[in-house]
N, CA, C and O atoms as a Maestro MAE file, in Angstrom:
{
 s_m_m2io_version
 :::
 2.0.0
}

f_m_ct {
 s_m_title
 :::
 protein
 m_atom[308] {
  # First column is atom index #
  i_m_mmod_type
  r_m_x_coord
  r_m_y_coord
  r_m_z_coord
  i_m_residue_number
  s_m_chain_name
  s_m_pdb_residue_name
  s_m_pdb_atom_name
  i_m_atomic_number
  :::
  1 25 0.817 -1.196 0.000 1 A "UNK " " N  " 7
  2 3 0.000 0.000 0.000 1 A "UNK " " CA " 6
  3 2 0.859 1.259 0.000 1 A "UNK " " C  " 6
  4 15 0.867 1.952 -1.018 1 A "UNK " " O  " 8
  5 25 1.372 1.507 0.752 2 A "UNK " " N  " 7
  6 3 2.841 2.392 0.221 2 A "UNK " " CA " 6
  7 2 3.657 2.385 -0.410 2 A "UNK " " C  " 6
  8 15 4.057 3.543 -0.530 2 A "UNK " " O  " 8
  9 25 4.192 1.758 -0.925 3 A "UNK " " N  " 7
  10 3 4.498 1.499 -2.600 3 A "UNK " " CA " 6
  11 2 3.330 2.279 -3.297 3 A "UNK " " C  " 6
  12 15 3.721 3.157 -4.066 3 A "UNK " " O  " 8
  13 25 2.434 2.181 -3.219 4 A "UNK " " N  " 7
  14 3 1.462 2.262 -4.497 4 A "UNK " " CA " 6
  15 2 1.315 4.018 -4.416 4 A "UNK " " C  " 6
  16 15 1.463 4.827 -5.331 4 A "UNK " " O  " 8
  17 25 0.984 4.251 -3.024 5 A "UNK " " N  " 7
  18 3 0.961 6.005 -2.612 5 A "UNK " " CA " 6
  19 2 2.238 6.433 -3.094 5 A "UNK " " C  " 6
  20 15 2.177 7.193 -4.060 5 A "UNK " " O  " 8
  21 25 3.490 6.116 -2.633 6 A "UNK " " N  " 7
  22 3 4.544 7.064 -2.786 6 A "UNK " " CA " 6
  23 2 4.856 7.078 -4.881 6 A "UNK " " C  " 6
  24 15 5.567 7.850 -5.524 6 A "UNK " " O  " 8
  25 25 3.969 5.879 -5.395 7 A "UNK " " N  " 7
  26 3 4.354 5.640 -7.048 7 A "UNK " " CA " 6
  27 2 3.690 6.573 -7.377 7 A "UNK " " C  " 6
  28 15 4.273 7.493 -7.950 7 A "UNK " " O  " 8
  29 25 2.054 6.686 -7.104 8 A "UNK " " N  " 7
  30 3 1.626 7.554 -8.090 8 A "UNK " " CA " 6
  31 2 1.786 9.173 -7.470 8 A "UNK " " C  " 6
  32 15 1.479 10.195 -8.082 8 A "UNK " " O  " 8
  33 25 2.266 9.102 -6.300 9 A "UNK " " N  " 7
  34 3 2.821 10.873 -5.421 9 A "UNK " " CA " 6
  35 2 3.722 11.441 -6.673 9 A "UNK " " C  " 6
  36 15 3.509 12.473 -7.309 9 A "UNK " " O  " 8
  37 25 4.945 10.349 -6.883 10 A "UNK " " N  " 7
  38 3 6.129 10.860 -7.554 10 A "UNK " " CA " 6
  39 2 5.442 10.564 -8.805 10 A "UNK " " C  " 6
  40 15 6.283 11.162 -9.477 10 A "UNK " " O  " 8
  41 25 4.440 10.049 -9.871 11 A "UNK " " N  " 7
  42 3 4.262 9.997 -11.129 11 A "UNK " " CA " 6
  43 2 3.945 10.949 -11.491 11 A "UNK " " C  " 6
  44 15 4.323 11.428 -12.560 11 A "UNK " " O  " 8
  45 25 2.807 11.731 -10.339 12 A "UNK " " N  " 7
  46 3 2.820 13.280 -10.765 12 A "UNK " " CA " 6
  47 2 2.885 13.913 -10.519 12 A "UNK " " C  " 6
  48 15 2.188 14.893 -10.780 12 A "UNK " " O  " 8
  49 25 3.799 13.828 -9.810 13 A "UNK " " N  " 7
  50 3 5.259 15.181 -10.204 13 A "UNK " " CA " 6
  51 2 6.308 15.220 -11.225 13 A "UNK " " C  " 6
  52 15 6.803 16.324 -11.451 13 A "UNK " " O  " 8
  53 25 6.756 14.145 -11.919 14 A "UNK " " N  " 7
  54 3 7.883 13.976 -12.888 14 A "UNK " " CA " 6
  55 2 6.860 14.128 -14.288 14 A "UNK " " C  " 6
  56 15 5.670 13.951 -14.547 14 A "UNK " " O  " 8
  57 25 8.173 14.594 -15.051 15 A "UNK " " N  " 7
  58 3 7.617 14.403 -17.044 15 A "UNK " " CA " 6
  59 2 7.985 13.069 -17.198 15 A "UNK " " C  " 6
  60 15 7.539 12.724 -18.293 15 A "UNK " " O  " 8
  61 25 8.631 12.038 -16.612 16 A "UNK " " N  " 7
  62 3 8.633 11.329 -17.320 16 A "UNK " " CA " 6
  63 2 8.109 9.814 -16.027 16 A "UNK " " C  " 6
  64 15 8.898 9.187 -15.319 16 A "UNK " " O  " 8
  65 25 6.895 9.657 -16.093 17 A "UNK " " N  " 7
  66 3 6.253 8.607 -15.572 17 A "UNK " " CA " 6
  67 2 6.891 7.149 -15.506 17 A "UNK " " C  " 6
  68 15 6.852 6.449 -14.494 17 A "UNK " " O  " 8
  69 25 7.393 6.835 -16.526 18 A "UNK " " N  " 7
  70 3 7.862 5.560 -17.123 18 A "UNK " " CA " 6
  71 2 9.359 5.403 -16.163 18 A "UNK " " C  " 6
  72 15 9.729 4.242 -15.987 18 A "UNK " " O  " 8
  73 25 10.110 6.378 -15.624 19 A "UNK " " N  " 7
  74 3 11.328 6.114 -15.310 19 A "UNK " " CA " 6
  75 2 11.358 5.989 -13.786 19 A "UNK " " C  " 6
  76 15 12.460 5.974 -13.239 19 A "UNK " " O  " 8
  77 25 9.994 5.876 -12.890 20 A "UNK " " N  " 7
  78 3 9.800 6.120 -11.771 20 A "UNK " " CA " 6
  79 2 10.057 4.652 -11.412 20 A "UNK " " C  " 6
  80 15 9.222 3.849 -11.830 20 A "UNK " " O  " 8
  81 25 11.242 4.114 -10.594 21 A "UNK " " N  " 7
  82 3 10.957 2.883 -9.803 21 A "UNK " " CA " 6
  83 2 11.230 2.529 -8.623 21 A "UNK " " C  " 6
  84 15 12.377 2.885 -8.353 21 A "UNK " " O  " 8
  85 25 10.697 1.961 -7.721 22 A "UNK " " N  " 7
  86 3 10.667 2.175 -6.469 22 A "UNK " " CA " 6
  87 2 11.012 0.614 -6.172 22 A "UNK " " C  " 6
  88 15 10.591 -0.241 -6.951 22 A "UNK " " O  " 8
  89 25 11.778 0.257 -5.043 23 A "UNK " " N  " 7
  90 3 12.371 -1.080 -4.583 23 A "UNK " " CA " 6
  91 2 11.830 -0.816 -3.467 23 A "UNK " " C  " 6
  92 15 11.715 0.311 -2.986 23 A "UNK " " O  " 8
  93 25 11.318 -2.254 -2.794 24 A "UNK " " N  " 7
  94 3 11.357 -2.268 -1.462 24 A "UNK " " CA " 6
  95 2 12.102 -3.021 -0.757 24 A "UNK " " C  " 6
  96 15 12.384 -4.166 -1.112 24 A "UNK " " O  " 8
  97 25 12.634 -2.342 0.627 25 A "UNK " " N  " 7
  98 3 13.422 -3.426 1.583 25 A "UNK " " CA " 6
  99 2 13.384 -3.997 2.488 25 A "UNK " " C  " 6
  100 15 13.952 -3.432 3.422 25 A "UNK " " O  " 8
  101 25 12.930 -4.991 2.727 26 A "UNK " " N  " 7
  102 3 12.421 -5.369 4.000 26 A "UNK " " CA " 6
  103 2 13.491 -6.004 4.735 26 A "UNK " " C  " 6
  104 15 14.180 -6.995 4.494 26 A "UNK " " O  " 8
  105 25 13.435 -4.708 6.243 27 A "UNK " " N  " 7
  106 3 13.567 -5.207 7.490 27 A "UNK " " CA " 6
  107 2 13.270 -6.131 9.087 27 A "UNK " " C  " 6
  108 15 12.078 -5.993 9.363 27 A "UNK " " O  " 8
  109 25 13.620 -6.546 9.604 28 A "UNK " " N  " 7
  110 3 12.966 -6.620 10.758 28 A "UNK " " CA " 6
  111 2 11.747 -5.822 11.416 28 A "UNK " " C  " 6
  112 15 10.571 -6.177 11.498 28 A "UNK " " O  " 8
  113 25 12.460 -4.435 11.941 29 A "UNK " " N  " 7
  114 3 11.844 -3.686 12.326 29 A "UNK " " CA " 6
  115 2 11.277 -2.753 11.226 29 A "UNK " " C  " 6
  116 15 10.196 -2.249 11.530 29 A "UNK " " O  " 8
  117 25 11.586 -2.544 10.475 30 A "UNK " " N  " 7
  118 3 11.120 -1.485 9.054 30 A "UNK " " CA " 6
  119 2 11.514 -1.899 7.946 30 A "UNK " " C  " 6
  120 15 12.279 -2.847 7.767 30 A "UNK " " O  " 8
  121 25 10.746 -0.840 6.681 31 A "UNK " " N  " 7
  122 3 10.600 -1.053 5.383 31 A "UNK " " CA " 6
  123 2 10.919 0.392 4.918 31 A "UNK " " C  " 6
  124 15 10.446 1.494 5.196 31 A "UNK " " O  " 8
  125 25 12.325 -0.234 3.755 32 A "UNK " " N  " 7
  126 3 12.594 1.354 3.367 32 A "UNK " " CA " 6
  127 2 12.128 0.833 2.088 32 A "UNK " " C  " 6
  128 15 12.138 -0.332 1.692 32 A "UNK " " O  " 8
  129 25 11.656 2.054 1.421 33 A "UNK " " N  " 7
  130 3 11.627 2.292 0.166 33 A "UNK " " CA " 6
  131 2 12.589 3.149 -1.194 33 A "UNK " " C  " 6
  132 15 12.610 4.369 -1.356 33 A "UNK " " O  " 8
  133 25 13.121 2.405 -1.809 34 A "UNK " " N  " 7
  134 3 13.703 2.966 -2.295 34 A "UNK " " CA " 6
  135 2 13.972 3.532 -3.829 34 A "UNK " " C  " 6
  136 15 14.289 2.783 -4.753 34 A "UNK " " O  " 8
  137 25 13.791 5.043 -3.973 35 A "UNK " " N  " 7
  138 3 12.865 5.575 -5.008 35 A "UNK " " CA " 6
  139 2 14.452 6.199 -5.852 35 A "UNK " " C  " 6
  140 15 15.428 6.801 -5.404 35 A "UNK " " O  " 8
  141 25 14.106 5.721 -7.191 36 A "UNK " " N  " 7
  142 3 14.530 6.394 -8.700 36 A "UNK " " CA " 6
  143 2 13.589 6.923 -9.667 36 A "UNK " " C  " 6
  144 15 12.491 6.489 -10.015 36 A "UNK " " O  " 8
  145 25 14.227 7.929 -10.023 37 A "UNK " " N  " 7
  146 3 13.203 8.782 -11.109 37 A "UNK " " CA " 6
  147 2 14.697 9.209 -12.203 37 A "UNK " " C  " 6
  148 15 15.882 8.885 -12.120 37 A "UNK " " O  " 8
  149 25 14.194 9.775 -12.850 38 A "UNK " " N  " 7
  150 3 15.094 10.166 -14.155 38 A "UNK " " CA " 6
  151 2 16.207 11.255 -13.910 38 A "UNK " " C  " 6
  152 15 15.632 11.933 -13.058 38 A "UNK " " O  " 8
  153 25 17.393 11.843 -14.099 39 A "UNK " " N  " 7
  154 3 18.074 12.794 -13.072 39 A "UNK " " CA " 6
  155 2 17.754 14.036 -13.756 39 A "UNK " " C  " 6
  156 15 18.272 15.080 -13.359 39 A "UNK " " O  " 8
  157 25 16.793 14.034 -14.940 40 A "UNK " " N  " 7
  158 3 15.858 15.663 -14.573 40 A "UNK " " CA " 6
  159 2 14.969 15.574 -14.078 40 A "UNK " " C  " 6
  160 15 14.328 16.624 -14.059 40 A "UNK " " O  " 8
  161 25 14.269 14.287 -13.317 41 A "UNK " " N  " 7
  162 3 13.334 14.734 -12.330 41 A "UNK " " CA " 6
  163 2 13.916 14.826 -10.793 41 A "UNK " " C  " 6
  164 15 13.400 15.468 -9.878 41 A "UNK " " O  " 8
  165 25 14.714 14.297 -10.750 42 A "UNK " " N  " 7
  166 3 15.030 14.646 -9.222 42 A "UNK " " CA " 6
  167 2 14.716 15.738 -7.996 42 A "UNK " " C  " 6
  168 15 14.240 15.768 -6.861 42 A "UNK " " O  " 8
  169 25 15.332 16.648 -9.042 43 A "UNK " " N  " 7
  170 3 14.351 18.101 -8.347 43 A "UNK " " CA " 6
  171 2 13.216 18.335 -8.172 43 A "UNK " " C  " 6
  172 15 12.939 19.213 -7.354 43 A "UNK " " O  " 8
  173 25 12.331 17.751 -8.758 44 A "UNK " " N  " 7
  174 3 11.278 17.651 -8.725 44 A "UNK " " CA " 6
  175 2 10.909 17.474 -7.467 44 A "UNK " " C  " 6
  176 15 10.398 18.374 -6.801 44 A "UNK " " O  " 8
  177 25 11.195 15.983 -6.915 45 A "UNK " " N  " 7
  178 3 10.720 14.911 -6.115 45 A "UNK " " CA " 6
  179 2 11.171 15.689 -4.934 45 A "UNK " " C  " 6
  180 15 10.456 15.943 -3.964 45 A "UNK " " O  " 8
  181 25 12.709 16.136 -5.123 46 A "UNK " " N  " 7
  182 3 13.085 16.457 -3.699 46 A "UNK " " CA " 6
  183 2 12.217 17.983 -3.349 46 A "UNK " " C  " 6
  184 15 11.520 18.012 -2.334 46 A "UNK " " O  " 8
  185 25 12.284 18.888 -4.002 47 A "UNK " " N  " 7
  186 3 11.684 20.288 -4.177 47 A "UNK " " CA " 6
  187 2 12.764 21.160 -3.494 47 A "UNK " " C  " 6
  188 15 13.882 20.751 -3.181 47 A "UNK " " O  " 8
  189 25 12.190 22.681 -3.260 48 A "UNK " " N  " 7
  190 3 13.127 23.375 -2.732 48 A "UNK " " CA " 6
  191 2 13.429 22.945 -1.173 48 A "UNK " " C  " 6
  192 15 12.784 22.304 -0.343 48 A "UNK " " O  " 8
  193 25 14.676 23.580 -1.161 49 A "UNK " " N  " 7
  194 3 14.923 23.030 0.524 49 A "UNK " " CA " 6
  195 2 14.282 21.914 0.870 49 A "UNK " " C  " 6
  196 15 13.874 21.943 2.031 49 A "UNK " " O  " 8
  197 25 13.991 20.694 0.123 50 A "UNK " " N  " 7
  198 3 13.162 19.114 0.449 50 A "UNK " " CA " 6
  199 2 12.175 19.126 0.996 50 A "UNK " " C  " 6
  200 15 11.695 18.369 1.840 50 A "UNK " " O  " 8
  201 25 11.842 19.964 0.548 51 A "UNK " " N  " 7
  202 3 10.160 20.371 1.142 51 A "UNK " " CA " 6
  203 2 8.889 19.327 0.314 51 A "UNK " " C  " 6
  204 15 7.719 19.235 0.683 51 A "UNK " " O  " 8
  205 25 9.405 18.744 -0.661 52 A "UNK " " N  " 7
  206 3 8.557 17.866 -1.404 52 A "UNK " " CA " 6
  207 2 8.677 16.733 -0.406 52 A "UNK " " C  " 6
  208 15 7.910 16.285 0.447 52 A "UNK " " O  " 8
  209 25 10.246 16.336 -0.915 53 A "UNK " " N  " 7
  210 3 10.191 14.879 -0.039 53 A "UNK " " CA " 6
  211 2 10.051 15.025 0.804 53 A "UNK " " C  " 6
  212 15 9.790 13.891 1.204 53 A "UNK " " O  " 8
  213 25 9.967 15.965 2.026 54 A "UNK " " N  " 7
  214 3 9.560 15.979 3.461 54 A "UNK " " CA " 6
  215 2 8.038 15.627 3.386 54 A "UNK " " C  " 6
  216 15 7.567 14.669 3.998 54 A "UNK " " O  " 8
  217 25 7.292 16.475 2.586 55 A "UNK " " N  " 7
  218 3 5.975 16.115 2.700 55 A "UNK " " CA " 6
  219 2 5.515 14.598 1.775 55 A "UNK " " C  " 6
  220 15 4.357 14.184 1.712 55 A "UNK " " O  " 8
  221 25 6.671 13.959 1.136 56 A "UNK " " N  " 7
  222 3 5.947 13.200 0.732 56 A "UNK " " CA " 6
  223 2 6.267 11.705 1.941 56 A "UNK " " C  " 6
  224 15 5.544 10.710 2.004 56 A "UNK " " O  " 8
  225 25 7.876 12.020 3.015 57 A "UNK " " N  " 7
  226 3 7.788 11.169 3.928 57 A "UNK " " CA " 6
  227 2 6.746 11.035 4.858 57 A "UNK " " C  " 6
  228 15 6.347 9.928 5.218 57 A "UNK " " O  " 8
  229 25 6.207 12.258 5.333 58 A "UNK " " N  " 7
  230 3 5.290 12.445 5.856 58 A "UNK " " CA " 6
  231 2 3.687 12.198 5.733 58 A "UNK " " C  " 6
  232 15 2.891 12.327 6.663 58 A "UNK " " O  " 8
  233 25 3.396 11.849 4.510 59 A "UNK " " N  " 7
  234 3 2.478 11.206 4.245 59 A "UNK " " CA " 6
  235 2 2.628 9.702 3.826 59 A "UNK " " C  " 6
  236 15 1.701 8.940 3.552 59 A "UNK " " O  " 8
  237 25 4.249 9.359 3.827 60 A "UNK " " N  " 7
  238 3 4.195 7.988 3.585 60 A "UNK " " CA " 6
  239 2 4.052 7.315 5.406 60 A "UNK " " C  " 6
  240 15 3.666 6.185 5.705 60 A "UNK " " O  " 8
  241 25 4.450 8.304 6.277 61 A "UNK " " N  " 7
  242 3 4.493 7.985 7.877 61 A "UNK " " CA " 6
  243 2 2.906 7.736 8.141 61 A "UNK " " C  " 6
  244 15 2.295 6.893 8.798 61 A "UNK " " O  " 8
  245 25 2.647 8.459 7.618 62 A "UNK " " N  " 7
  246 3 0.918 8.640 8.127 62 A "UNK " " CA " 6
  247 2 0.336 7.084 8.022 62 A "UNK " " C  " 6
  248 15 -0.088 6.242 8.813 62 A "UNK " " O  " 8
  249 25 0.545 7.182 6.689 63 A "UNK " " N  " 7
  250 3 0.093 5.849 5.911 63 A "UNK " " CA " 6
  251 2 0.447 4.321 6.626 63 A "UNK " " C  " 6
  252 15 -0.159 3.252 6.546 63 A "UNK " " O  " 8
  253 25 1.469 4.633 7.224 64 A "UNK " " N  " 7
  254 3 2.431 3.082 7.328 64 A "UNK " " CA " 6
  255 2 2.016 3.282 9.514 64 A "UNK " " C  " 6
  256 15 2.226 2.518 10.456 64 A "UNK " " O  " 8
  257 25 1.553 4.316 9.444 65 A "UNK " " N  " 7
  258 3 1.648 4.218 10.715 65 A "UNK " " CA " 6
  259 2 -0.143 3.286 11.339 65 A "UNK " " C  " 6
  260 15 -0.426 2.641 12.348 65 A "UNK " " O  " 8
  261 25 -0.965 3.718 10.055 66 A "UNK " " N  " 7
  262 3 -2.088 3.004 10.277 66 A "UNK " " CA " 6
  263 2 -1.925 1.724 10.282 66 A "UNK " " C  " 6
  264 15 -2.704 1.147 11.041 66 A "UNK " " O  " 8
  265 25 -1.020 0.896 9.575 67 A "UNK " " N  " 7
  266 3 -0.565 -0.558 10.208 67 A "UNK " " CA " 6
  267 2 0.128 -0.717 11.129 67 A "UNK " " C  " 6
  268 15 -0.078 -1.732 11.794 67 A "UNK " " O  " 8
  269 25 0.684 -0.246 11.340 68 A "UNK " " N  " 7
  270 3 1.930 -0.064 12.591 68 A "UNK " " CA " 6
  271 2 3.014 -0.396 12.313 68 A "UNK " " C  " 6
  272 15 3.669 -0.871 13.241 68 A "UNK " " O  " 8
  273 25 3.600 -0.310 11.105 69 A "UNK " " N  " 7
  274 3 5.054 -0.337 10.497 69 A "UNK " " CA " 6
  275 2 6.062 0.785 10.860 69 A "UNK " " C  " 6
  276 15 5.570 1.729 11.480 69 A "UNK " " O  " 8
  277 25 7.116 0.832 10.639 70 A "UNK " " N  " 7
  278 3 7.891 1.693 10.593 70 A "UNK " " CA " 6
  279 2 8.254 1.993 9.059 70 A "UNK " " C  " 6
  280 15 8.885 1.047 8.587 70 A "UNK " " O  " 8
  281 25 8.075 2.858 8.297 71 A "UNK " " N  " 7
  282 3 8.604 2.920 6.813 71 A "UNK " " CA " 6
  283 2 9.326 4.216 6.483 71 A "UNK " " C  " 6
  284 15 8.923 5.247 7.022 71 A "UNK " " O  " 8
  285 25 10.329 4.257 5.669 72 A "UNK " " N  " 7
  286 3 10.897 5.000 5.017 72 A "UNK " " CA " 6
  287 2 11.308 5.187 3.801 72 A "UNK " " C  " 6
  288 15 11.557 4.164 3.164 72 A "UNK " " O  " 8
  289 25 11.535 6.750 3.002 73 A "UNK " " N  " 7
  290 3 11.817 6.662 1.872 73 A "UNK " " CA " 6
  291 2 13.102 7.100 1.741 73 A "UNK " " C  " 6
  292 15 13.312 8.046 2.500 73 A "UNK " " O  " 8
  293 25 14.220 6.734 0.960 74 A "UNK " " N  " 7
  294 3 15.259 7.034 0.356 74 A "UNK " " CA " 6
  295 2 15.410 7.238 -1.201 74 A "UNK " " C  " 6
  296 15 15.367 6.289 -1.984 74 A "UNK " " O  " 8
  297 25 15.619 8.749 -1.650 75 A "UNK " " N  " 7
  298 3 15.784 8.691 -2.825 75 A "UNK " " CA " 6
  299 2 16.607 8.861 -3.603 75 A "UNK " " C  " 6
  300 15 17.118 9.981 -3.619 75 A "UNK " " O  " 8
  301 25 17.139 7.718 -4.683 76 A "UNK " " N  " 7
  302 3 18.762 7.427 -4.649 76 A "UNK " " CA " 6
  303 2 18.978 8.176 -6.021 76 A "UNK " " C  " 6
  304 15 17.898 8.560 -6.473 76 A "UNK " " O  " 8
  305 25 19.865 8.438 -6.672 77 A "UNK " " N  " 7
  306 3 20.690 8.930 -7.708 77 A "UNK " " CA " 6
  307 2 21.119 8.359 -8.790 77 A "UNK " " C  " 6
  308 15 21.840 8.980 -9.572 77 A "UNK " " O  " 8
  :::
 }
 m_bond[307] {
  # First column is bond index #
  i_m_from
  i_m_to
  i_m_order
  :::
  1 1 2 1
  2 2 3 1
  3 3 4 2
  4 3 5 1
  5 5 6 1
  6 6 7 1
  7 7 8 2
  8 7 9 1
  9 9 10 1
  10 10 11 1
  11 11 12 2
  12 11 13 1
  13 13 14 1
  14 14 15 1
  15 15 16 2
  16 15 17 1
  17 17 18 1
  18 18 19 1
  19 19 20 2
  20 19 21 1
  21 21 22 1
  22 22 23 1
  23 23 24 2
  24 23 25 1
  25 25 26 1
  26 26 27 1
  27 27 28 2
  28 27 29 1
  29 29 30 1
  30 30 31 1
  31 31 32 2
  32 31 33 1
  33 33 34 1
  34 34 35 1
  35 35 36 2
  36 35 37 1
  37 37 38 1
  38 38 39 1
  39 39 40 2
  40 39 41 1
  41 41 42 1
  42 42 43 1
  43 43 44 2
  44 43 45 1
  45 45 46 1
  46 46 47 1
  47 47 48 2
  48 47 49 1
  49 49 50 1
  50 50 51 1
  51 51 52 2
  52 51 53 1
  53 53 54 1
  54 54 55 1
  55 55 56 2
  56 55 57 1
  57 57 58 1
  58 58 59 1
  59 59 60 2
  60 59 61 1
  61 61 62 1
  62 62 63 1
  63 63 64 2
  64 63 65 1
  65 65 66 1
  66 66 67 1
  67 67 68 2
  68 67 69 1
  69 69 70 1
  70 70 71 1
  71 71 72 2
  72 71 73 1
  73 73 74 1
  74 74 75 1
  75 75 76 2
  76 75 77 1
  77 77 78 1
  78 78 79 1
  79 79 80 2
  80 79 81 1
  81 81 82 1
  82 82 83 1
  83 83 84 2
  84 83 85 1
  85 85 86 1
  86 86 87 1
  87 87 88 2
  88 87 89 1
  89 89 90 1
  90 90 91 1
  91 91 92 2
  92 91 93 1
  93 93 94 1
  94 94 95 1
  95 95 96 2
  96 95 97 1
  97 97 98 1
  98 98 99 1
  99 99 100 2
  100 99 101 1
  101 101 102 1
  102 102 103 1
  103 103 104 2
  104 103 105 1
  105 105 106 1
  106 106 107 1
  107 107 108 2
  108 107 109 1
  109 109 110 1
  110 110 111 1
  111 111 112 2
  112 111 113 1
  113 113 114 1
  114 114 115 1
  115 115 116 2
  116 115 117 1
  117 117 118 1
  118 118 119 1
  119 119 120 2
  120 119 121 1
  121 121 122 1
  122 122 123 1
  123 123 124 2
  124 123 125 1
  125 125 126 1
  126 126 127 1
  127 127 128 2
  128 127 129 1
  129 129 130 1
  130 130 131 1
  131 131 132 2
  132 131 133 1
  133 133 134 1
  134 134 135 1
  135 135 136 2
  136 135 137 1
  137 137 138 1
  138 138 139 1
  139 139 140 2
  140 139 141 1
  141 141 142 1
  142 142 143 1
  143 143 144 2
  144 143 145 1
  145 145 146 1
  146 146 147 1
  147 147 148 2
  148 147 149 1
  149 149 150 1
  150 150 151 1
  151 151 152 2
  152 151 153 1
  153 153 154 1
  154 154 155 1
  155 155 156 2
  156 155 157 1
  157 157 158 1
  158 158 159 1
  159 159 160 2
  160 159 161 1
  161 161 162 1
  162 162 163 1
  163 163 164 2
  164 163 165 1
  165 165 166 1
  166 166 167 1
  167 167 168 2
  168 167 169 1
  169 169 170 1
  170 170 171 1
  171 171 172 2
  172 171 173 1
  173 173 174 1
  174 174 175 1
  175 175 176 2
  176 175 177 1
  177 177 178 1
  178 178 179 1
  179 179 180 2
  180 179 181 1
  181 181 182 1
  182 182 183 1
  183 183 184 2
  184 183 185 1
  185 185 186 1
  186 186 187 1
  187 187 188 2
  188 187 189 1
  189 189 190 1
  190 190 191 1
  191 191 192 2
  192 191 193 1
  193 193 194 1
  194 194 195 1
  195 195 196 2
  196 195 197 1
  197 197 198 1
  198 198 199 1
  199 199 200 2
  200 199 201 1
  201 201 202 1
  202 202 203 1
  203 203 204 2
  204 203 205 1
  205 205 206 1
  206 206 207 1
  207 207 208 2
  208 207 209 1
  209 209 210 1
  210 210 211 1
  211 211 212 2
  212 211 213 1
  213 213 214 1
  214 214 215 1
  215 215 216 2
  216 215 217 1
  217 217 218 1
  218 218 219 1
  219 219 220 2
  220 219 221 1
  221 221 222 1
  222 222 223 1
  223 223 224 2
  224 223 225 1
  225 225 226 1
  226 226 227 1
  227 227 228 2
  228 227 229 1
  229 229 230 1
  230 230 231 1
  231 231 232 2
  232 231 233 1
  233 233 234 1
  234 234 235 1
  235 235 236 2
  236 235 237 1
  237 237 238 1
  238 238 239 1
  239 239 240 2
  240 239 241 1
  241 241 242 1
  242 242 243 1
  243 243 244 2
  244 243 245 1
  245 245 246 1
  246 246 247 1
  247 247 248 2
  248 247 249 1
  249 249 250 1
  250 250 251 1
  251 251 252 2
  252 251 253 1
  253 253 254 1
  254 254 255 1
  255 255 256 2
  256 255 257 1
  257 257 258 1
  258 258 259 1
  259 259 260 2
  260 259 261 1
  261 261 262 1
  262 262 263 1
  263 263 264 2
  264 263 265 1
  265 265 266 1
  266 266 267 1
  267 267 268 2
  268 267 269 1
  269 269 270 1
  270 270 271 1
  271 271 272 2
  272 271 273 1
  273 273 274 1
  274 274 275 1
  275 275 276 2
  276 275 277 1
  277 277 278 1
  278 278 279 1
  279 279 280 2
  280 279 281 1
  281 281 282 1
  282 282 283 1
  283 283 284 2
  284 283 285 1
  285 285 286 1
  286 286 287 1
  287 287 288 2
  288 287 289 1
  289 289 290 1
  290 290 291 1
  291 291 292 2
  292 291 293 1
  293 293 294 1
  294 294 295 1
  295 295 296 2
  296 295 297 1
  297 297 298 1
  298 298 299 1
  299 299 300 2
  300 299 301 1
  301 301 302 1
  302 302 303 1
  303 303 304 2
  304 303 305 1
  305 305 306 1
  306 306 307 1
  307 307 308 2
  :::
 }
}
């Protein structure tokens, strides 16, 4: 279910939909997620001062907290 929120969060925001892929990792205690997009969207995703990805961890917390997971996003390069 987070997978699916944080895919279509970042699909629209980027021009290019198709290059968005997200891995998951499962831990013991938590699940990171780990997000690629194209390296002209990057900026995008992160926004100014990471004010995107802050709000988009923050709604992935929300989300993961209604199961009682611990989850996180990392977005790699």
């Amino acid at each position: 279910m987070e997978k699916d929120l944080v895919e279509y969060i970042v699909k629209s925001l980027v021009d290019d939909p198709a290059s968005v892929l997200i891995s998951v990792v499962e831990g013991e205690k938590s699940t990171i997620l780990e997000l690629r997009v194209a390296p002209d969207d990057i900026g995008k995703v992160i926004g100014k001062h990471g004010r995107i990805a802050k709000a988009i961890r923050t709604l992935l917390q929300a989300a993961a907290a209604k199961s009682g997971k611990h989850t996180s996003l990392e977005i790699l390069d």
